[in-house]
N, C-alpha and C positions, 0 to 999 in steps of 0.2 A: 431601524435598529441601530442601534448605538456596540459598539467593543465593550458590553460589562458583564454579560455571563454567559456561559457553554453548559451544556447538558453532556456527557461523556459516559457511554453505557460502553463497559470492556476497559478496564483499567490495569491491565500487564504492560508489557516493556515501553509500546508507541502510548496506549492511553495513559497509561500513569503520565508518563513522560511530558505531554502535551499537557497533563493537568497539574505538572508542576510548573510548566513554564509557562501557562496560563494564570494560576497564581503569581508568579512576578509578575507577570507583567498588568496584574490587579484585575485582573477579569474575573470574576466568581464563579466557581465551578461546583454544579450537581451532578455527583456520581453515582454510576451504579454497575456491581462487580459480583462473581459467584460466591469470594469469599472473602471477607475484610479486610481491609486498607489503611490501618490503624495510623501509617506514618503519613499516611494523604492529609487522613481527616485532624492530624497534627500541623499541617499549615493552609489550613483551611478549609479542604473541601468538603463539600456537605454529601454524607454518604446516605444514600437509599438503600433498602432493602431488596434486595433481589427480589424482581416481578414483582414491588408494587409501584404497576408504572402509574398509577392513579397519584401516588405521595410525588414521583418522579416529576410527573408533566406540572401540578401543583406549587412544587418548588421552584420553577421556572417562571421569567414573565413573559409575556403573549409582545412577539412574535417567538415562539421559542427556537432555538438552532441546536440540536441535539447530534451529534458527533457518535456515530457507531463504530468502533475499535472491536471487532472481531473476527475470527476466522471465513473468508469465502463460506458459501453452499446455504445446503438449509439452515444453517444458525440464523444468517443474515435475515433471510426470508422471514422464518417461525417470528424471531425477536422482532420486524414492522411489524406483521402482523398484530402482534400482540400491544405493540406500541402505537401503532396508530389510532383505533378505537377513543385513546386518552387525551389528543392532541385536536386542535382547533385549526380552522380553516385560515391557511396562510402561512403556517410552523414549518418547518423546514428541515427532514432526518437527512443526514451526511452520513454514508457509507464509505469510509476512508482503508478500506479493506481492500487485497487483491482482486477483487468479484469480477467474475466473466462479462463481457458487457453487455451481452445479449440478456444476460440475467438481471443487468440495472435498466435498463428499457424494459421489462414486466413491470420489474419493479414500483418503480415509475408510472407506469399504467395504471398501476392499481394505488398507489398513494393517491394520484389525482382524481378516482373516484372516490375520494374524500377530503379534497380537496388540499391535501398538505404534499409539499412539493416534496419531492425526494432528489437529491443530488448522488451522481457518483464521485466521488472525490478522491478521485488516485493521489495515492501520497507519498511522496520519497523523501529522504534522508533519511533512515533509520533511524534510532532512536536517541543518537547525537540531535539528528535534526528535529526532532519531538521535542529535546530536551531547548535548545536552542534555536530552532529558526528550522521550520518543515521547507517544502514545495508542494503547491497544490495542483492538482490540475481535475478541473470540477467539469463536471458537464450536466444537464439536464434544465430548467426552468428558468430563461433568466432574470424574471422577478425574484424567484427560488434566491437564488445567487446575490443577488444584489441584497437580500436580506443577511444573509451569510458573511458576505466580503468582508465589514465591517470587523469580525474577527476572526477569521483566517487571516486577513493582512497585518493582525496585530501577530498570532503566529509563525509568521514566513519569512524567510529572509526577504531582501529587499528584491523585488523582482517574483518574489519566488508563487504570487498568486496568478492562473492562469484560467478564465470561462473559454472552455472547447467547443461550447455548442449546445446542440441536443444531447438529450439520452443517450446514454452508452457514452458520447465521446470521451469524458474523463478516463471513464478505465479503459478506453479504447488506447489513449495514449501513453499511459501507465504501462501499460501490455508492451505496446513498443518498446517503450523504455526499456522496461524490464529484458525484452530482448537485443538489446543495444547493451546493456550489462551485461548478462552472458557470452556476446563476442567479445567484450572488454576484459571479463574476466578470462575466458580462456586463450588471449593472446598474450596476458599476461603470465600465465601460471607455464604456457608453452615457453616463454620466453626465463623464465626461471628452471625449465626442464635445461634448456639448452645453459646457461650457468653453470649449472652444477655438474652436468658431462661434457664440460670444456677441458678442456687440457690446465687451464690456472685456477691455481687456489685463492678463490676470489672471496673476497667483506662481501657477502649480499646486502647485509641495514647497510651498511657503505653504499654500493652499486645505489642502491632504491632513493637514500637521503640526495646522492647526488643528482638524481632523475628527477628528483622533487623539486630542485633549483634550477630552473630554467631552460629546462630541456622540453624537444617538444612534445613528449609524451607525459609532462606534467598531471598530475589526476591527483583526485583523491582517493582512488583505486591503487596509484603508484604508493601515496601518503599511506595507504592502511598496510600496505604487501612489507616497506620499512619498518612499521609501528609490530608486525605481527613478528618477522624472522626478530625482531630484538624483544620479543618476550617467550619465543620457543623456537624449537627448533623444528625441521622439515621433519624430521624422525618420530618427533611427541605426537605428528597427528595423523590420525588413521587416513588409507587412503583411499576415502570412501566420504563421496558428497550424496545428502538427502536437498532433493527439491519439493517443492510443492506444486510445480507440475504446471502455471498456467501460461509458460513462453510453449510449452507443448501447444497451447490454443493455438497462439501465434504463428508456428508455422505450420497448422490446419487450416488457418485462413490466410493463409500465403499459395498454400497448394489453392483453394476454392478459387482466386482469385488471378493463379496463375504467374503471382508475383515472385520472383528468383529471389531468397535472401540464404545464400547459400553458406555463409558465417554465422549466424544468427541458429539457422538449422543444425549445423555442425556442431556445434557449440552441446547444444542441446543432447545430440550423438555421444560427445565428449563425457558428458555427464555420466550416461548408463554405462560408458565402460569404463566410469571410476569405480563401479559396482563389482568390478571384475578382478585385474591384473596390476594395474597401472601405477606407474609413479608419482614423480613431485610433483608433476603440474598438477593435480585434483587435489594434495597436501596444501600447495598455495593457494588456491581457490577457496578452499574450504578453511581458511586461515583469516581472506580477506573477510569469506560471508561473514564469520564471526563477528569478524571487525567492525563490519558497518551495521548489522542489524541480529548482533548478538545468537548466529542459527549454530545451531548447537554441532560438534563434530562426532563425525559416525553415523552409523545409525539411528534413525531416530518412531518408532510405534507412531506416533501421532503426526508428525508428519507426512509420516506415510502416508494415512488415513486419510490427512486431507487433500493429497494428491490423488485420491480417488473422487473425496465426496463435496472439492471447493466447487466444478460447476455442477447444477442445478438439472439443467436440460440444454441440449444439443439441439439447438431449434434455430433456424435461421430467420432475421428476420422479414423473409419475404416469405417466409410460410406461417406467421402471424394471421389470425382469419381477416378478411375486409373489415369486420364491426370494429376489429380491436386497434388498425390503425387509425380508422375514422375515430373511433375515440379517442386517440391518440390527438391528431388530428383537432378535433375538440377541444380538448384541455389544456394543448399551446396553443388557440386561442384569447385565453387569459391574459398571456404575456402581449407587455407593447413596448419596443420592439419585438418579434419572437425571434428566438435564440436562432432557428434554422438559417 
């Protein structure tokens, strides 16, 4: 497969985003979204009709690479489901969504009894990085992948594409990630608590600009905390952060595992009692989220929601029946090398 077209079902902030800068970068994109995209389908992209994945797979050519942009849980599920049936042996669905990884390892199971690979594909930089240059980190099929790479690498910064493995690995890594952000974030937002109940009337965009030059806490976590106190201030935002819940996975599989990630945990702790009492450090945090991946301040209905309903099932996977890994088992046989 050649870098010339992307299939992208879920077109909000990362999918628009990614099909705009798939369009520059001349890739042809068929989309498909709940409800109309007037300004997409203005520089190019070819929009479908919501659930006709028959017009959908059609407008594609064989091997197709079809890019899912949406929320964890059953969406993810129901929408294969219903997309697979359409799709030809060898095509390749990318789940670029938070998803539990235990849930992209069924996943997976079940695509390959029809023979289309299913990738998980943890994806970071927010929607900067959608718009300009993602990070990948895929896991599942490496044939799967290797059909893929061709444009994912045309999307990612330099470096920025990574094959983890098998099943699950991508969002197995993602998840880390994601909790390596959380202690990032709340060392920083702690470290803005102490600023502001210092004894000096300190420039925070100051402090932050000069941290940004050379110092060794350098980030683009430090870059968004600057960019944010210079468009509001600590007072404009509520003190009150919405998650969507799935570094909570992470350290439920810290506890199974026995593994100490006692910052990462904390962090997490830190979170529900912005629910509560507390000051500027959860105002900075919830300043940066915005920053990087546009999450909204306050409270948020839907968010909630999907901090209930992103995973699927609570299932480990060594209580998978025996057929299902052997099957498993079977259908990375295909691959040469196999990914494991």
């Amino acid at each position: 497969m050649t870098a010339r077209e992307l299939g992208i079902i879920g077109l909000g902030t990362m999918g628009g985003n990614l099909a705009r800068q798939a369009t520059d970068e001349e890739i042809r994109v068929v989309g498909m979204n709940r409800s109309p995209r007037p300004e997409l389908e203005s520089i190019g992209v070819r929009m479908i009709e919501n659930g006709d994945f028959d017009a959908f797979a059609a407008a594609l050519d064989r091997p197709r690479a079809i890019y899912l942009s949406l929320p964890a849980g059953p969406t993810i599920g129901d929408e294969l489901d219903a997309l697979v049936p359409h799709l030809d042996e060898g095509d390749v669905v990318l789940d670029g969504g938070n998803s539990y990884f235990r849930d992209s390892m069924r996943r997976a199971h079940r695509a390959a009894e029809r023979d289309v690979y299913f990738l998980d594909c943890g994806t970071s930089g927010g929607w900067e990085g959608a718009r300009h240059g993602a990070c990948f980190m895929v896991g599942g099929s490496e044939e799967g992948f290797e059909i893929a790479r061709p444009v994912l690498e045309r999307l990612a910064v330099d470096g920025g594409v990574l094959y983890t493995g098998p099943s699950g690995s991508g969002h197995y890594v993602k998840l880390v990630h994601n909790g390596i952000e959380f202690g990032m974030l709340q060392a920083i937002g702690e470290g803005i608590e102490l600023l502001t109940d210092g004894e000096f009337d300190l420039d925070l965009p100051a402090v932050f600009d000069n941290w940004s030059n050379g110092s060794v806490i350098r980030s683009w976590l430090v870059d968004l905390m600057g960019e944010q106190l210079r468009e509001r201030g600590l007072d404009d935002v509520p003190n009150y952060i919405e998650d969507t819940g799935e570094v909570n996975w992470l350290v439920e599989e810290a506890l199974k595992s026995e593994t100490p990630i006692p910052v990462i945990s904390q962090s997490v702790m830190e979170l529900f009692k912005s629910r509560g009492e507390q000051r500027n450090a959860y105002r900075a945090i919830a300043m940066m989220r915005h920053g990087f991946g546009d999450h909204p301040f306050g409270s948020n209905e839907a968010i909630q929601n999907e901090r209930v309903t992103s995973r699927v099932r609570d299932e480990s996977r060594l209580e998978l029946s025996v057929d299902d890994i052997a099957g498993d088992r079977r259908n990375d046989d295909r691959s040469e090398p196999r990914g494991e």
